[in-house]
C-alpha positions in Angstrom: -8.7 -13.6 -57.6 -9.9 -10.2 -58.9 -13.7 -11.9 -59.7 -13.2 -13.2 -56.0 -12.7 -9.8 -54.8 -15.6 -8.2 -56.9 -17.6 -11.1 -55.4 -16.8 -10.1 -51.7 -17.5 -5.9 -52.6 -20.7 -7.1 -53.2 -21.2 -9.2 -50.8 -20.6 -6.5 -48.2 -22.6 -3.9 -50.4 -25.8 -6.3 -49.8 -24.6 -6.6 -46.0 -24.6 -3.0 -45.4 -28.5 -3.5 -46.7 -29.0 -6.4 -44.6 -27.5 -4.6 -41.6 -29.5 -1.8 -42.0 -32.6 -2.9 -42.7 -32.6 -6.2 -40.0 -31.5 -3.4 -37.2 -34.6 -0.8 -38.2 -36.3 -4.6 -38.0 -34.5 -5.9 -34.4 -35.2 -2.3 -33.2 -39.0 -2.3 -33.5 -39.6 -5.8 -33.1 -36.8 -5.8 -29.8 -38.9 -2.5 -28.2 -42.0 -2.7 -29.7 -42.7 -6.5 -30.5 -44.2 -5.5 -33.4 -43.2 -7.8 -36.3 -43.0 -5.4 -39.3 -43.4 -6.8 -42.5 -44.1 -3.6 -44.1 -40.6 -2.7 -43.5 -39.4 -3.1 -47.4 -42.2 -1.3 -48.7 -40.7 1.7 -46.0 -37.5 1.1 -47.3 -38.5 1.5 -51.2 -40.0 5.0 -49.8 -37.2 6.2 -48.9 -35.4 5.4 -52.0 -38.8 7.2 -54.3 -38.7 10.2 -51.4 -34.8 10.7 -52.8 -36.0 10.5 -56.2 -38.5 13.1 -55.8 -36.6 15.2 -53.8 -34.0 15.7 -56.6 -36.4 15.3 -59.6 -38.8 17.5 -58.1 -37.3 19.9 -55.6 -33.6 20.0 -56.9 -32.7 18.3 -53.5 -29.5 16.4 -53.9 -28.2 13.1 -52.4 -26.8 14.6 -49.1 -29.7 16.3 -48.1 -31.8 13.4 -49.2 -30.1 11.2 -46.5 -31.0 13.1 -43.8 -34.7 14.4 -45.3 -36.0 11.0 -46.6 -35.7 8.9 -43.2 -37.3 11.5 -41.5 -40.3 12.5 -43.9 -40.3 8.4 -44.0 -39.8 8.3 -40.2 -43.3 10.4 -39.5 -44.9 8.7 -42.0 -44.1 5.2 -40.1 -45.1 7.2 -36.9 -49.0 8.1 -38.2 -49.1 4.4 -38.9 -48.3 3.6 -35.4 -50.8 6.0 -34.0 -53.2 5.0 -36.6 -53.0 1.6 -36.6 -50.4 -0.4 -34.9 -50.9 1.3 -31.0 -54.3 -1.0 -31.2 -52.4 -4.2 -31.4 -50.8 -3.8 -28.2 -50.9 -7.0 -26.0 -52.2 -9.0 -29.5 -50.8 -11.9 -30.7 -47.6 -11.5 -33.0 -50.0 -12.6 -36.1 -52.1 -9.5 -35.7 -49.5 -7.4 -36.2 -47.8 -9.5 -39.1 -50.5 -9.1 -41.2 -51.6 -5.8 -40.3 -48.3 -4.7 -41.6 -48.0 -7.3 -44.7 -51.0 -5.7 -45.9 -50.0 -2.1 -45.5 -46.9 -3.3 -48.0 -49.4 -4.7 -50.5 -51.1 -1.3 -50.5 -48.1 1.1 -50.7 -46.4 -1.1 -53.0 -49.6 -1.5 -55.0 -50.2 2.4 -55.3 -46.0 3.2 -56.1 -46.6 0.2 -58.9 -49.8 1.6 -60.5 -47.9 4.6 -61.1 -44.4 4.5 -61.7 -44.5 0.6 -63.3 -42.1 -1.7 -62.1 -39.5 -0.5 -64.1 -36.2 1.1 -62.4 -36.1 4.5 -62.1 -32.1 6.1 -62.7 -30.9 8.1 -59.4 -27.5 9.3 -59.9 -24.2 8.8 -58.2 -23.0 12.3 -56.2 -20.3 13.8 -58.5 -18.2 13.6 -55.0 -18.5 10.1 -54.5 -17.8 8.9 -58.8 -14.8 7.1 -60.0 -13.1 4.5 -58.3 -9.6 4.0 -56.3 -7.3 1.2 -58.0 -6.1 -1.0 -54.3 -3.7 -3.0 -56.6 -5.5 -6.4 -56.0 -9.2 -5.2 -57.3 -10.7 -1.6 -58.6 -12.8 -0.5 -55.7 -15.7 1.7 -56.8 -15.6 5.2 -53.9 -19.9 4.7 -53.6 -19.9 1.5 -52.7 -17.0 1.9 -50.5 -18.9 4.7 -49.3 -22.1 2.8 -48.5 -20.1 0.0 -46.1 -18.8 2.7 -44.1 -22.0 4.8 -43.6 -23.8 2.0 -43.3 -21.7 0.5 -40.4 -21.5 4.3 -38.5 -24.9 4.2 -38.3 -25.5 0.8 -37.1 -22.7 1.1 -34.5 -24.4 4.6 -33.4 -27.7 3.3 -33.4 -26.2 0.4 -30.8 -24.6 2.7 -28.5 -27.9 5.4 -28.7 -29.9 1.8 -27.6 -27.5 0.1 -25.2 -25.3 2.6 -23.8 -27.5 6.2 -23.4 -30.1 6.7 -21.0 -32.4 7.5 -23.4 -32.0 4.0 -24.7 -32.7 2.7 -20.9 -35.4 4.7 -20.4 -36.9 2.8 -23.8 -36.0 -0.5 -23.1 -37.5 0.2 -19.3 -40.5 1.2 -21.2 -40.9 -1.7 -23.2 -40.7 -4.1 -20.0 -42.6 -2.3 -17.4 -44.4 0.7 -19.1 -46.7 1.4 -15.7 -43.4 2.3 -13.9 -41.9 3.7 -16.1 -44.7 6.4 -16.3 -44.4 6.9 -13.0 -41.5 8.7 -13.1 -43.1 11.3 -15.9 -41.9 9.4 -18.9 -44.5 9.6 -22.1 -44.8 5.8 -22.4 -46.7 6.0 -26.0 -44.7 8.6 -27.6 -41.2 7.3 -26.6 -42.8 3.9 -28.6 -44.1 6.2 -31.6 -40.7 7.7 -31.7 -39.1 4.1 -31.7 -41.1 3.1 -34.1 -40.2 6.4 -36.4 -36.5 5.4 -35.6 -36.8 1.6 -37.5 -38.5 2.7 -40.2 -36.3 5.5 -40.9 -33.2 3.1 -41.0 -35.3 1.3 -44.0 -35.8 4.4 -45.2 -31.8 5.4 -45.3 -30.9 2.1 -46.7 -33.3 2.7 -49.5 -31.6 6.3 -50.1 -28.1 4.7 -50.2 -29.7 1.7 -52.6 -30.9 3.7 -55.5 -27.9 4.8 -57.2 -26.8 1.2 -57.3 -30.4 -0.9 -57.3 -32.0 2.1 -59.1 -35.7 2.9 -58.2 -38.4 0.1 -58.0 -41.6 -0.3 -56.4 -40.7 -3.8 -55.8 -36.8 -3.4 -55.3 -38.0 -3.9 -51.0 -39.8 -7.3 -51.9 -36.9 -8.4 -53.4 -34.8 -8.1 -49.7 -37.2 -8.4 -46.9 -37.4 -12.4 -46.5 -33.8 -12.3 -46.6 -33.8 -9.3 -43.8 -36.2 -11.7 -42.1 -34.0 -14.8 -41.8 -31.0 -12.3 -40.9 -33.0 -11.4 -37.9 -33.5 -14.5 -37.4 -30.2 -16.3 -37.4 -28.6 -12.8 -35.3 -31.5 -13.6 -32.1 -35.4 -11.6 -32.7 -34.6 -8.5 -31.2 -30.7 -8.2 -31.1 -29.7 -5.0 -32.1 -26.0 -6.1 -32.1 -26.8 -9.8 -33.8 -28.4 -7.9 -36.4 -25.3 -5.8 -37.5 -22.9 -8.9 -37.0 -25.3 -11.1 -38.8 -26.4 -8.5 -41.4 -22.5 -7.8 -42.6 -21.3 -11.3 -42.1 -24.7 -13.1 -44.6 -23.5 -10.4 -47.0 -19.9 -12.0 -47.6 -20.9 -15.2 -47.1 -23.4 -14.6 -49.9 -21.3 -13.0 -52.0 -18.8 -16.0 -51.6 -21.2 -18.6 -52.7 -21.8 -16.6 -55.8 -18.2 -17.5 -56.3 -17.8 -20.9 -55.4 -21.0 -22.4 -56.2 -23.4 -19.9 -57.5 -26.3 -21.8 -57.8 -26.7 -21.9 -54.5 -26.5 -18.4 -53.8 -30.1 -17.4 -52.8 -30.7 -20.0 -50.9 -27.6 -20.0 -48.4 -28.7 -17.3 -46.2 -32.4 -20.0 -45.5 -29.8 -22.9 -45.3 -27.8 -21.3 -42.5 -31.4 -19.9 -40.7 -32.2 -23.6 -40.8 -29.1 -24.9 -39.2 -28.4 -22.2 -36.8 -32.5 -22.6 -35.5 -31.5 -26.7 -34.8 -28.7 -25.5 -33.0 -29.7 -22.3 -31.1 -34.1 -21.7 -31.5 -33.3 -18.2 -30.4 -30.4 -17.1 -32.6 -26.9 -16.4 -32.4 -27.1 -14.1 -29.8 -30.9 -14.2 -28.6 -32.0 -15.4 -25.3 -34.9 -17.2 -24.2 -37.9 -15.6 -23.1 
């Protein structure tokens, strides 16, 4: 039972990832419709940005949380002034491999120099040691990282769906001449959006490294999965996302248990069968 529960920490460890990183993904692809595969290459920025902001500057883990997203977060806005604001009305496609080939490139220049070879980033003194529940040893990070992770996704709901700042965006994203018509900056409400998904890859990569450590690959290793996460919880859900995100987690980490060759490929399985059932996702709705 104990290997059980160890297999079930982990699976929500990976879920608080998921959820993270497929919201950042529902958030700009839901506002935007920008398909952003560069997102894992944003999220392993924000776990090097930590790195140097300790190694470098003496900046430790609490402030990295809230610097790395947003020195991340403007970095994913130039792009979107840069590049991305020229795709607007393309197809999908465009944008797909617009943004696939930025990740080559950052990825390419982060493994030219650091190798792709982990990099150590420590656990906070506050958050070392463990708590003993009685049934399993619960480790106070990774406890940690569930509960952070799902405030901010539930916060990041209720900033979209329940503010008026979140209206005002998704009345943007529908009818954009209208909505400027009543004095509202159209294009930087979208940079700003834009800044707001990649700095949620960027915060899942700070809360990553102590556990993952620091790779210029570690965000290749997760963004197909965030893609079928997305996926299965409806393109553009912000709440699927979080269910789904959380829920593929544990169900991953329960395969591992039961029948652990099939591990990595039970999250694709479930995309498949869910897409047969429902083409737009658990809870996505038709165009």
């Amino acid at each position: 039972m104990q290997a059980l529960y160890a297999q079930l920490l982990v699976g929500l460890i990976n879920g608080s990832f998921y959820a993270l990183l497929s919201l950042g993904l529902a958030v700009i692809f839901g506002m935007l419709n920008i398909i952003n595969f560069a997102h894992g290459a944003l999220y392993m920025m924000g776990a090097f940005v930590a790195y140097f902001l300790l190694n470098l500057g003496g900046i430790n883990y609490w402030w990295a949380l809230l610097f790395a997203p947003i020195i991340v977060g403007i970095f994913g806005m130039i792009l979107e002034r840069t590049m991305l604001k020229f795709l607007t009305g393309l197809d999908h496609l465009y944008g797909l491999l617009l943004t696939f080939g930025i990740a080559l490139i950052v990825q390419g220049v982060f493994q030219n120099y650091f190798g792709s070879s982990g990099l150590p980033y420590s656990i906070p003194d506050q958050l070392k040691g463990g708590m003993n529940l009685g049934f399993m040893f619960l480790p106070i990070y990774r406890g940690w990282v569930v509960i952070f992770s799902l405030v901010v996704c539930l916060a990041t709901w209720f900033l979209i769906e329940k503010t008026r700042l979140g209206a005002n965006l998704r009345a943007a994203t529908e009818n954009p001449t209208l909505v400027r018509a009543f004095g509202i900056n159209v294009p930087r409400m979208i940079t700003l959006t834009y800044g707001l998904g990649v700095g949620l890859a960027a915060l899942a990569g700070v809360l990553s490294a102590p556990i993952n450590q620091v790779r210029p690959l570690m965000g290749a290793d997760l963004i197909i999965v965030v893609f079928a996460v997305v996926v299965i919880g409806g393109m553009g859900s912000i709440m699927g996302s979080i269910i789904t995100g959380f829920a593929l987690g544990v169900i991953e980490g329960l395969t591992k248990y039961f029948y652990p060759e099939a591990s990595n490929t039970v999250v694709f399985v479930l995309m498949v069968l869910v897409l047969l059932v429902k083409p737009t996702g658990l809870t996505g709705r038709a165009a």
